[in-house]
N, C-alpha and C positions, 0 to 999 in steps of 0.2 A: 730404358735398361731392359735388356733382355733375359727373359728368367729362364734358368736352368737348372737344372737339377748340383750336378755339381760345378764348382767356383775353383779356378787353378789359381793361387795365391804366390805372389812372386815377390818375394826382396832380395836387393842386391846389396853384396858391399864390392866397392871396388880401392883398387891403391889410392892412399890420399896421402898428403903430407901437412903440415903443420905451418905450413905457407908455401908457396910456390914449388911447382914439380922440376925435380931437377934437371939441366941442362937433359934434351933427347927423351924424356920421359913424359908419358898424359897417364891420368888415369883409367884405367879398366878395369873388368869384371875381373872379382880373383873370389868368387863366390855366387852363386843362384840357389840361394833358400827357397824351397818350393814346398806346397802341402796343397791334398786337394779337400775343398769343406761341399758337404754337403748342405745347401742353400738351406731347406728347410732345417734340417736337427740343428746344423753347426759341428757334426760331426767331424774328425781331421785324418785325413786317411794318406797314405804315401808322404809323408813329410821327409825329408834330408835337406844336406847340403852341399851342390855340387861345385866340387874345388877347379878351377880354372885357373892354370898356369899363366902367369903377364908374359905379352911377346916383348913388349916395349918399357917394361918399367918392374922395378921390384920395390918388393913390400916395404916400406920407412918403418923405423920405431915407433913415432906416432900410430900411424897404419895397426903397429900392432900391438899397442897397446889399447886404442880402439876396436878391434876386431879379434885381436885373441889369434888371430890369423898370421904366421910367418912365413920367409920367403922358402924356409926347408918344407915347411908343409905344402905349399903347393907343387912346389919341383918331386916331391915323392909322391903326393896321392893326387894332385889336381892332375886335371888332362885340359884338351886345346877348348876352345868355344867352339867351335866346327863340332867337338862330339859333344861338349855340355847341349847345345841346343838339339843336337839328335837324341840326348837321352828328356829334354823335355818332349819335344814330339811325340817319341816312340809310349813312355813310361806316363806322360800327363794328359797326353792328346791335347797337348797344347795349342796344334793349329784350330782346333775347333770347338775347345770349351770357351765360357767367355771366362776371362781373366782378370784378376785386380791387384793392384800395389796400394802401399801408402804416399801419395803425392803422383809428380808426372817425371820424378828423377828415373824412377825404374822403364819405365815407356820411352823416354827419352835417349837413356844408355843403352837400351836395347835396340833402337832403330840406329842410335849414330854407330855402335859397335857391328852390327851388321853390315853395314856400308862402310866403314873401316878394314874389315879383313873379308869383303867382299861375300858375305854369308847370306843365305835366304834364311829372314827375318820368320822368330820362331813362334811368334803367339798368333791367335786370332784380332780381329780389328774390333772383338768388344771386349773393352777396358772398363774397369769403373776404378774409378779416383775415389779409394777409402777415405785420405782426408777430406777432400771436396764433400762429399757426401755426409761425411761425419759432423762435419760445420755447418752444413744444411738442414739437419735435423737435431741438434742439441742443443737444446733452449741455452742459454745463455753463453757460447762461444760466436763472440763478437770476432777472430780471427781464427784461420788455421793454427791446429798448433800440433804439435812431434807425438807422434806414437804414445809413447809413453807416456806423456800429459793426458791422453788420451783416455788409456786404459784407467787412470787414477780417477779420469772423471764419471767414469762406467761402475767405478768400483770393481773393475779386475788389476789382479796383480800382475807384474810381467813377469815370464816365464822362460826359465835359460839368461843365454847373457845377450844383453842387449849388441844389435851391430854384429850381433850374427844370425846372416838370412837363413840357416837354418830353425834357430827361433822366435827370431823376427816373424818370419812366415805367419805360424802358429796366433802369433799377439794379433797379429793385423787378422785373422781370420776371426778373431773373439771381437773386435771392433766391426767387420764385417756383419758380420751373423746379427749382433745387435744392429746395426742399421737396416736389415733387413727386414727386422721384425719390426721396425719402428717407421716404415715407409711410409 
C-alpha cells in the first residue's frame, strides 16, 4: 500500500430495487459520496454528495427508501456521470491520490460504468479495500462484515444516514484512519 498524505474516500449508492430490475432498467450510479482524509490526523476535508442523474433506470421506492434519495432529486440537482467524474478529478485529484471504498462494489461500478457510457475511468489504480483490510487486522472478525457492524466493533457511532455516500464516505474514513494506525 502506498502511503500518502491524503486518502480520497469513495461510496456509491446506485438504483436498486427490491428484487429484480425492471424490464430495460440495470443499476447505476445516482450518487458519489466522496471526502478527502488526511492519512496521518484522520482529518475529513471536501466531503459532499455528488447527485447523478440515471440514463437508464429511475429511482424504486425501495431505492428510496434506502437511500433517502428520489427520482425529483436527481432530475433537479443531480447532473450526467461525464461531469460527476470531472468534478472528482478536478475538486479530489482523484486520478492521482490513492483512493479507498468499503468492499470492491464501488471499484467495480466504477470501472463497469465507465465502459458503459464510454467515459475515461476516474480514480487512480491504487485502491485499498477498507473491508478487506479491516478483516485483516481486527482480532476476532473470522469474516467480512458491513460498515456499520464495523464501526460498532471500533466503538464509533455512524454518522448521518446510512446509504448515503455522502455519509457513508465520512464512516468509512473513521474505519480507515483506524486501520491505519493499526497496520
Amino acid at each position: 500500500m502506498k502511503t500518502t498524505e491524503n486518502i480520497v474516500i469513495v461510496d456509491l449508492e446506485a438504483t436498486c430495487w427490491d428484487n429484480r430490475p425492471p424490464r430495460g432498467q440495470e443499476s447505476e450510479i445516482i450518487e458519489i459520496g466522496v471526502c478527502i482524509m488526511n492519512a496521518r490526523t484522520g482529518r475529513i476535508s471536501k466531503n459532499e454528495g455528488i447527485l447523478v442523474k440515471p440514463q437508464y433506470s429511475k429511482v424504486s421506492p425501495f431505492c428510496t427508501e434506502l437511500t433517502t434519495l428520489t427520482q425529483n432529486m436527481l432530475d433537479n440537482e443531480g447532473v450526467l456521470l461525464e461531469d460527476a467524474f470531472d468534478i472528482l478529478r478536478a475538486e479530489y485529484d482523484s486520478e492521482d491520490l490513492t483512493w479507498a471504498s468499503y468492499g470492491n462494489y464501488d471499484l467495480n461500478m466504477l470501472q463497469n460504468q465507465s465502459q458503459r457510457f464510454y467515459l475515461d475511468y476516474p480514480m487512480s489504480d491504487d485502491h485499498i479495500n477498507v473491508k478487506t483490510l479491516f478483516g485483516e487486522l481486527h482480532p476476532g472478525i473470522r469474516k467480512s462484515v458491513g460498515m456499520n457492524r464495523a464501526l460498532g466493533e471500533l466503538g464509533f457511532t455512524l454518522e448521518g444516514t446510512h446509504h448515503r455516500g455522502v455519509d457513508d464516505a465520512k464512516n468509512i474514513a473513521k474505519i480507515l484512519h483506524w486501520c491505519l494506525n493499526n497496520y
